[in-house]
C-alpha positions as CSV (number, residue, x, y, z in Angstrom):
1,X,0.0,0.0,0.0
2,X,1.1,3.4,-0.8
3,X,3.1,5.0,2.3
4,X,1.1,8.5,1.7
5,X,-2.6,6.6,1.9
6,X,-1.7,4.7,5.0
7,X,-0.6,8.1,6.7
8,X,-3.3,10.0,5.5
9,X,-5.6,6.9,7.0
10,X,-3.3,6.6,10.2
11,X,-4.1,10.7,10.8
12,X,-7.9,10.3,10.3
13,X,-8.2,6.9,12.5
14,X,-6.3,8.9,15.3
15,X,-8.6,11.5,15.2
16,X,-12.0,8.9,14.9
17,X,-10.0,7.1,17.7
18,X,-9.6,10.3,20.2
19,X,-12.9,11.3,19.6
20,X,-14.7,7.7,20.7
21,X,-12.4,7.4,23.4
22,X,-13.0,11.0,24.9
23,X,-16.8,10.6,25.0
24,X,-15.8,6.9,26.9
25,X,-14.0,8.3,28.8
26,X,-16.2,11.2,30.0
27,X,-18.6,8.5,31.3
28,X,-16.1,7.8,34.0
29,X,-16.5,9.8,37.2
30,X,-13.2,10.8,38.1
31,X,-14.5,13.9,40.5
32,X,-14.2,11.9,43.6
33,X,-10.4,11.2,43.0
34,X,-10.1,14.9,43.1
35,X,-10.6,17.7,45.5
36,X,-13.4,20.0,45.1
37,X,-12.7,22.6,42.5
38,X,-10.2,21.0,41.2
39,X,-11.3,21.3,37.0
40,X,-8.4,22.2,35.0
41,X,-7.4,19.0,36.6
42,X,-9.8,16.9,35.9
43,X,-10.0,18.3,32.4
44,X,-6.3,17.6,31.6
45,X,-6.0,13.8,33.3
46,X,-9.0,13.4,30.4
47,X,-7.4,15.0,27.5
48,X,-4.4,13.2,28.3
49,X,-5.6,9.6,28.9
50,X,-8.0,10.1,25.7
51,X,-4.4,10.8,23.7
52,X,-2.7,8.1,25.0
53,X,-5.3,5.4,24.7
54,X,-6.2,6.6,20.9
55,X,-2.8,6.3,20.2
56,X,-2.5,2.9,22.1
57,X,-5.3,1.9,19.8
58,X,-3.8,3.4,16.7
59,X,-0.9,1.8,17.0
60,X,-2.0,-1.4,17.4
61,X,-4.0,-1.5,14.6
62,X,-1.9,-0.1,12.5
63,X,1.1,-3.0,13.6
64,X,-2.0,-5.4,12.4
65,X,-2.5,-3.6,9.3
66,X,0.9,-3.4,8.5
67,X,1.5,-7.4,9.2
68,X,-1.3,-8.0,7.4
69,X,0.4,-6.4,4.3
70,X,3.4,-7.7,4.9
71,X,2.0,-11.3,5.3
72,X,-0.3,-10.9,2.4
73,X,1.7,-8.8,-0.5
């Protein structure tokens, strides 16, 4: 597969992937972890652990993508 596609689809599955994995994660209540008025806290542990998971994610598929080709082509 052509290196350019596979970025362009690696950039849009990151973004599909942060977006599902933010709204999962906002289901989880992490305010009693937390003092009271604490939400620039709150708000960063969730932007942060939504990056790391979707790129978790990404990366995984992409390594099964990638073998895949490999195996395949």
């Amino acid at each position: 597969m052509d290196p350019v596609a596979l970025g362009i689809f690696e950039t849009l599955l990151f973004f599909i992937l942060l977006a599902l994995s933010f709204t999962a994660l906002m289901r989880i209540d992490l305010t009693k972890y937390f003092q009271k008025g604490a939400i620039w806290q709150i708000q960063i542990i969730y932007i942060f652990t939504a990056i790391a998971l979707s790129y978790l994610v990404l990366k995984a598929i992409m390594n099964l993508i990638t073998i895949s080709l490999r195996i395949l082509g």
